[in-house]
Residue frames relative to the residue before (quaternion, step in Angstrom):
aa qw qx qy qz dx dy dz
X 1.0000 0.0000 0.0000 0.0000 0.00 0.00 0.00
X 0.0430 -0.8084 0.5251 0.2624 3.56 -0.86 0.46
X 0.8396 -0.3251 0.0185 0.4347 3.31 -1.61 0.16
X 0.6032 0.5382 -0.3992 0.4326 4.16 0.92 -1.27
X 0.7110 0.4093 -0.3851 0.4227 4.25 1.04 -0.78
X 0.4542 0.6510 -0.4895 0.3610 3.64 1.20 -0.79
X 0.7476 0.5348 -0.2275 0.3214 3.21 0.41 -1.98
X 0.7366 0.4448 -0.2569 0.4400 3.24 0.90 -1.16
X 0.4791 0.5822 -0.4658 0.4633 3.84 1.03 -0.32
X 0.6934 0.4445 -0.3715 0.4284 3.63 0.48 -1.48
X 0.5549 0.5450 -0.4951 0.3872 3.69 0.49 -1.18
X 0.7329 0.3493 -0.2832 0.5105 3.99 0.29 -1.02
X 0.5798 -0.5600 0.5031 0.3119 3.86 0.47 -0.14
X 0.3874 0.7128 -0.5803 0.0710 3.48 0.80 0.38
X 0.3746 -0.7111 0.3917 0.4479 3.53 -0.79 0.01
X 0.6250 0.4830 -0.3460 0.5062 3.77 0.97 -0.45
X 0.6345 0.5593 -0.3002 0.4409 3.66 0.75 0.23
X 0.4901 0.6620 -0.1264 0.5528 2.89 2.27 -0.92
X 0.5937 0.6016 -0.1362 0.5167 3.22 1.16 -1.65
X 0.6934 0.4893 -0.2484 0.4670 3.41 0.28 -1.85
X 0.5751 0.7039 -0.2375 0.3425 3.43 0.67 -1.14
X 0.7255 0.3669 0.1119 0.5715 3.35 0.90 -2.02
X 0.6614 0.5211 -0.2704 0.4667 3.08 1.04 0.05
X 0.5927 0.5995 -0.1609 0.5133 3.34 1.67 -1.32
X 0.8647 0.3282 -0.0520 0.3768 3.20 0.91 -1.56
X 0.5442 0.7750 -0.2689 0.1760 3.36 1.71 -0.40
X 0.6142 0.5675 -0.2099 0.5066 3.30 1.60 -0.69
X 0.5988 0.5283 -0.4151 0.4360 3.65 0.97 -0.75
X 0.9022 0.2122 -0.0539 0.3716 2.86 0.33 -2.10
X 0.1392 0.6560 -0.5709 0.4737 3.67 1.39 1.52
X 0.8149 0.2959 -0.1666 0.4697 3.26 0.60 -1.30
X 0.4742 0.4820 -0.5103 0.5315 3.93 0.93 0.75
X 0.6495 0.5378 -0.3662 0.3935 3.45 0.87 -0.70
X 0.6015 0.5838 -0.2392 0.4901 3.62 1.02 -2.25
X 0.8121 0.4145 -0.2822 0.2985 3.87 0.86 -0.36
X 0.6531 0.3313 -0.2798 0.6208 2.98 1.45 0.10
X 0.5798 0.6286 -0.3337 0.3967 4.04 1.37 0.22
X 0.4944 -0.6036 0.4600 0.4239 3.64 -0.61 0.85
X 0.9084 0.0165 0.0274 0.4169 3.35 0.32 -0.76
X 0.6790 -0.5015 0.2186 0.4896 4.26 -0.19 -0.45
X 0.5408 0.4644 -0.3196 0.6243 3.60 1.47 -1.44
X 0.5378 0.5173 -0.4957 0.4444 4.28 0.32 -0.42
X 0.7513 0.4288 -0.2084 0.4562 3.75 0.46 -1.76
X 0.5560 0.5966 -0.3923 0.4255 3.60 0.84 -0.38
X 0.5278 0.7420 -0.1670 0.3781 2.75 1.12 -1.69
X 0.7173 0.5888 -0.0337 0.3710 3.70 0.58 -1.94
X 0.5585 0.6328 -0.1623 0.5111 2.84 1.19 -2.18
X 0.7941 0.4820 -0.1759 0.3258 3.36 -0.08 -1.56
X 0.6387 0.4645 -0.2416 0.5638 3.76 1.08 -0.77
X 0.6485 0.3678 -0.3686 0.5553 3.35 0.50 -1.20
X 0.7422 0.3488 -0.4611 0.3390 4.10 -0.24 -0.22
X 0.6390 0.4772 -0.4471 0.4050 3.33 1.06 -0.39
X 0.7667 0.3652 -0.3703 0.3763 3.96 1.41 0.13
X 0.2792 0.6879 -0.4591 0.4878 3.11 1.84 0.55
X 0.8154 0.1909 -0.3047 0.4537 3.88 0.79 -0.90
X 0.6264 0.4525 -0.5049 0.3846 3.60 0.72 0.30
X 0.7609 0.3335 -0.3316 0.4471 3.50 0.82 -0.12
X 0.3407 0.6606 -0.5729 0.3454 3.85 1.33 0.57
X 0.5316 0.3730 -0.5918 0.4775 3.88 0.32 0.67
X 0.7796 0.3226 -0.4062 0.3509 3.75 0.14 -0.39
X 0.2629 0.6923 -0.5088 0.4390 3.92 1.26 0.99
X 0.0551 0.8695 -0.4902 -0.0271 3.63 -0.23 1.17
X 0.6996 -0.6095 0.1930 0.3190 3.08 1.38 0.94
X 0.6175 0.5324 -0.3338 0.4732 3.30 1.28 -0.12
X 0.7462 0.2986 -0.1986 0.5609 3.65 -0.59 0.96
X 0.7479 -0.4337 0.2751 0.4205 3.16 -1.11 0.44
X 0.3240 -0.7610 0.4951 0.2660 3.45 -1.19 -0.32
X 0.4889 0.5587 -0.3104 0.5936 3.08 1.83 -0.84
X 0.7315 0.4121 -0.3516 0.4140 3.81 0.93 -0.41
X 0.3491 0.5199 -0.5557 0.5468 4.04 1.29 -0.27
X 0.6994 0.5584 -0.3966 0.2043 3.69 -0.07 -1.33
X 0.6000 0.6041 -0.1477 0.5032 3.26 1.07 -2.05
X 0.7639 0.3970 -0.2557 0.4398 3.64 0.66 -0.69
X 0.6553 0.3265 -0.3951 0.5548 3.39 0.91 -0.31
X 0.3666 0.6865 -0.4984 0.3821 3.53 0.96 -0.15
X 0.7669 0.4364 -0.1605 0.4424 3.09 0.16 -2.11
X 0.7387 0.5431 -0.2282 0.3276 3.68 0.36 -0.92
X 0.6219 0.4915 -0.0974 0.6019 3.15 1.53 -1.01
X 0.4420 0.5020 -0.3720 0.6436 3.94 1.62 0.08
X 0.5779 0.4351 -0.3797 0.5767 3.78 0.36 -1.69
X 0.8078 0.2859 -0.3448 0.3831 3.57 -1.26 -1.17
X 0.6649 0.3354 -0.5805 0.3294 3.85 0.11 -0.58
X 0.7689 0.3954 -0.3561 0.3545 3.64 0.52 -1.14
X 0.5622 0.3687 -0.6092 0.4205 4.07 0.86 0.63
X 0.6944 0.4285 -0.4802 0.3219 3.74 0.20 -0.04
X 0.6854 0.3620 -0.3744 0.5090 3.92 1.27 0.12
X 0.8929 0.0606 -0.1456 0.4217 3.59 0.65 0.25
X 0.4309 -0.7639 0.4652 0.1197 3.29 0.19 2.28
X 0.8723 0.2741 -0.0832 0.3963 3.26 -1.25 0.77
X 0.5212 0.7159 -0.3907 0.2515 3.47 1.49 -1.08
X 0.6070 0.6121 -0.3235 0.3901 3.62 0.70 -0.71
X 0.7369 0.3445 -0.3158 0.4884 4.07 0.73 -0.82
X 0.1232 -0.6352 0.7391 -0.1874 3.83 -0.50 1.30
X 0.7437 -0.5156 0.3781 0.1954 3.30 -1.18 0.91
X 0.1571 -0.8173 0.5419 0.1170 3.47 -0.21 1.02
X 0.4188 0.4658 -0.5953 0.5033 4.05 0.71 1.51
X 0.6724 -0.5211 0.4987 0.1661 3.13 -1.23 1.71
X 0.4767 -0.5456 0.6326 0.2736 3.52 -1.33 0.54
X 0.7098 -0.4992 0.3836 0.3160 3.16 -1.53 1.25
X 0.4507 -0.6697 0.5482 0.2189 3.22 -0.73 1.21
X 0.7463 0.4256 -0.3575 0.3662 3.74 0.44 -1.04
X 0.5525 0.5750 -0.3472 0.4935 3.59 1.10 -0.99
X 0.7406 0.4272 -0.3046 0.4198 3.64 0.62 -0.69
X 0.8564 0.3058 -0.2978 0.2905 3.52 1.17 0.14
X 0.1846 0.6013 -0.5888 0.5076 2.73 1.97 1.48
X 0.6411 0.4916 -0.4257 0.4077 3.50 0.38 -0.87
X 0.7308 0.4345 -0.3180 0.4195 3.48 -0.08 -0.94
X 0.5405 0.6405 -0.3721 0.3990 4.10 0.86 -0.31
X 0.6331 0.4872 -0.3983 0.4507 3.62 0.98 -0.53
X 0.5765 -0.5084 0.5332 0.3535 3.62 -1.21 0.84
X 0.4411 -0.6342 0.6029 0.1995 3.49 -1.14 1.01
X 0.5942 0.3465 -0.5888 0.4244 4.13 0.40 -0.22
X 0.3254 0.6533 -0.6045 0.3193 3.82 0.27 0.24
X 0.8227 0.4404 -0.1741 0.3145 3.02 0.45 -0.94
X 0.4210 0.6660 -0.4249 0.4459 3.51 1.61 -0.55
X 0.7159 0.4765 -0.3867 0.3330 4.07 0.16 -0.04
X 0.6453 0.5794 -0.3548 0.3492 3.32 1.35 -0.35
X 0.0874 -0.8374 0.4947 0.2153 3.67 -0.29 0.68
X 0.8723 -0.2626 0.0249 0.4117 3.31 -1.75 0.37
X 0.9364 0.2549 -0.1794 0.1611 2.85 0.24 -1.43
X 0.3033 0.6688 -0.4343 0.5216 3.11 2.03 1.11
X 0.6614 0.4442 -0.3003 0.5245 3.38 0.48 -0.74
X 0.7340 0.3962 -0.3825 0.3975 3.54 0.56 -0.46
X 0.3886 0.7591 -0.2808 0.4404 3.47 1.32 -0.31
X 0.7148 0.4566 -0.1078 0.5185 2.81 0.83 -1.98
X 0.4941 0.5706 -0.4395 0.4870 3.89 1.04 -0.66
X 0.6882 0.5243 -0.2351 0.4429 3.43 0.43 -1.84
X 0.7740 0.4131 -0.3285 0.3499 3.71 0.35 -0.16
X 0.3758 0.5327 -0.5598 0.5115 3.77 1.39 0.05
X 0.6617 -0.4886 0.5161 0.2389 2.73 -1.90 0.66
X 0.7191 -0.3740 0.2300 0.5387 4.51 -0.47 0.22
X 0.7268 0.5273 -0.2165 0.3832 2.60 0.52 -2.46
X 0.7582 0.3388 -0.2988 0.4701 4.10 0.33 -0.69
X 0.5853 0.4441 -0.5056 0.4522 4.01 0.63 -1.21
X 0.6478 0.5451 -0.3763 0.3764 4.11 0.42 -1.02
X 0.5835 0.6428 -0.2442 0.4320 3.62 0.62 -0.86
X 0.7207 0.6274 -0.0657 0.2874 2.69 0.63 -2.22
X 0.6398 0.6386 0.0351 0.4262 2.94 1.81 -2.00
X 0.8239 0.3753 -0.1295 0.4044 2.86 1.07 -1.09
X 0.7122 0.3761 -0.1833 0.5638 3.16 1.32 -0.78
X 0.7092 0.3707 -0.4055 0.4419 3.66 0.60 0.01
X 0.6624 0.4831 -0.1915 0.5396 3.71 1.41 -1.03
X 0.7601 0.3770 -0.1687 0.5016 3.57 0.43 -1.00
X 0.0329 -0.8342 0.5030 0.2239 3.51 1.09 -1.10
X 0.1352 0.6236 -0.7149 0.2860 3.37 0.41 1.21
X 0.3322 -0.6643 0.6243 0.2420 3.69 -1.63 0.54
X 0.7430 -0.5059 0.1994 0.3901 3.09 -1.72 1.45
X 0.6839 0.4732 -0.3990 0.3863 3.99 0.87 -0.94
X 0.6254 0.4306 -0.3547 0.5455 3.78 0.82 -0.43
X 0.5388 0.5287 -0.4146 0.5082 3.98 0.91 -0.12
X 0.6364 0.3921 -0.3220 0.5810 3.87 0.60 -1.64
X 0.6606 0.5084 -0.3830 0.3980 3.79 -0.05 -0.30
X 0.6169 0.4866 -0.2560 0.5631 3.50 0.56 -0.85
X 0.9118 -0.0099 -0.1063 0.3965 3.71 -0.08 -0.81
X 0.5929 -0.6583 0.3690 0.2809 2.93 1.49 1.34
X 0.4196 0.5740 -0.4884 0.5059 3.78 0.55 1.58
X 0.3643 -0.7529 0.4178 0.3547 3.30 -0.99 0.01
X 0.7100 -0.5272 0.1467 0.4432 3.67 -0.77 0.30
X 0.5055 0.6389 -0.3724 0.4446 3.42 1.37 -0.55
X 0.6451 0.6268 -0.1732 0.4013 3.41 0.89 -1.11
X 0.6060 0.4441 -0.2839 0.5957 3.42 1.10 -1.26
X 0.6847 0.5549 -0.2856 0.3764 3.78 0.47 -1.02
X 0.7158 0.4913 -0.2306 0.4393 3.48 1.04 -0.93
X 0.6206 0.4267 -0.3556 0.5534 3.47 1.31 -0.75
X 0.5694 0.4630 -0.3708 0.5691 4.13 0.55 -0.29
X 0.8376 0.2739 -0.3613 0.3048 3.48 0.65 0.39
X 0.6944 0.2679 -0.3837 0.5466 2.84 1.78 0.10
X 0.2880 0.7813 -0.4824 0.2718 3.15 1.35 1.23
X 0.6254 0.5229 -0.1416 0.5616 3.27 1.97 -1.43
X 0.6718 0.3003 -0.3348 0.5886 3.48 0.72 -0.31
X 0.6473 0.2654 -0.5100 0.5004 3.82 0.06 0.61
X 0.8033 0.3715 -0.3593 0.2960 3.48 0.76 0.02
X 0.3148 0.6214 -0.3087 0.6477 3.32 2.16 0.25
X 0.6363 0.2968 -0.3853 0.5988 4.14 0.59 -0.59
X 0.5801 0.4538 -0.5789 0.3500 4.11 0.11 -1.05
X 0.6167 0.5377 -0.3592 0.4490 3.51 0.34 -2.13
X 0.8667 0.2804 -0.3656 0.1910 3.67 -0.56 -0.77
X 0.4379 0.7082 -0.2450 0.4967 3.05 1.81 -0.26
X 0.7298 0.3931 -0.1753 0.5312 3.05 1.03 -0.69
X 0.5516 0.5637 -0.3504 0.5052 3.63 1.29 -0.31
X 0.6843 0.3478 -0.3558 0.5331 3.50 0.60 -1.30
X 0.5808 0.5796 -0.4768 0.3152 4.00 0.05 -0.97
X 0.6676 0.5798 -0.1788 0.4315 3.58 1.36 -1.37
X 0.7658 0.2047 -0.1568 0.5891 3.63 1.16 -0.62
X 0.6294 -0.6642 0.3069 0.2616 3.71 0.99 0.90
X 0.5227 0.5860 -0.4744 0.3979 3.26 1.20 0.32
């Protein structure tokens, strides 16, 4: 089946069209979820809601754009809302910039340093910022939404969105190196 019969199965409730559906999409938008989830059973978690409003709201798909992107977006959106109903408030983090000197020890290591770390370290490393930054982080470097269309979304202000992206990269520039040196025994 391709995507225009999938869609149209779900529209009627089929269940193997359902399936096909959840099947097609389950691995990408796992990983839209695993990036904005503390942990996998959390992203699973996500995954699972956002498909159950992917098929109640697959009548208001008007076909224009992508579809794998309608998905990605309830993906993403359904990630935002789970983590504001489990952690009030989590989202405002101090809106002073990460130490400026600490950040340019970080920045001094050679960047092929990094060429050894695969995915599913680095995603790890994502998973360990604290919400308020991995969410930020997520949005503006992965989604590329800009910080004013970020402060809107999670209802912050732009300074705020800017400050957690900065001590998103420097907590994720310490995880990565932390993980580099652990990796060559030093």
């Amino acid at each position: 089946m391709d995507e225009h019969d999938i869609i149209k199965g779900c529209l009627k409730n089929d269940r193997s069209s359902q399936k096909a559906l959840y099947e097609q999409y389950y691995g990408k938008m796992l990983g839209v979820c695993l990036r904005y989830a503390k942990d996998k059973e959390q992203a699973k978690d996500i995954l699972h809601e956002a498909f159950l409003k992917v098929f109640s709201n697959l009548k208001n798909f008007n076909g224009t754009g992508s579809f794998e992107g309608w998905i990605r977006r309830i993906m993403v959106n359904t990630s935002i809302d789970h983590l504001r109903k489990n952690k009030q408030n989590y989202l405002i983090v101090s809106t002073v910039y990460a130490n400026e000197k600490a950040s340019n020890m970080v920045e001094e290591v050679e960047d092929d340093m990094f060429l050894n770390i695969d995915k599913e370290e680095i995603l790890k490393a994502v998973q360990e910022l604290t919400p308020a930054y991995r969410t930020v982080f997520n949005l503006y470097v992965i989604e590329e939404f800009t910080h004013k269309e970020i402060a809107e979304m999670l209802d912050i202000s732009e300074g705020t969105s800017k400050s957690n992206l900065s001590k998103a990269k420097f907590n994720l520039k310490k995880n990565l190196m932390h993980l580099i040196k652990s990796a060559h025994g030093k």
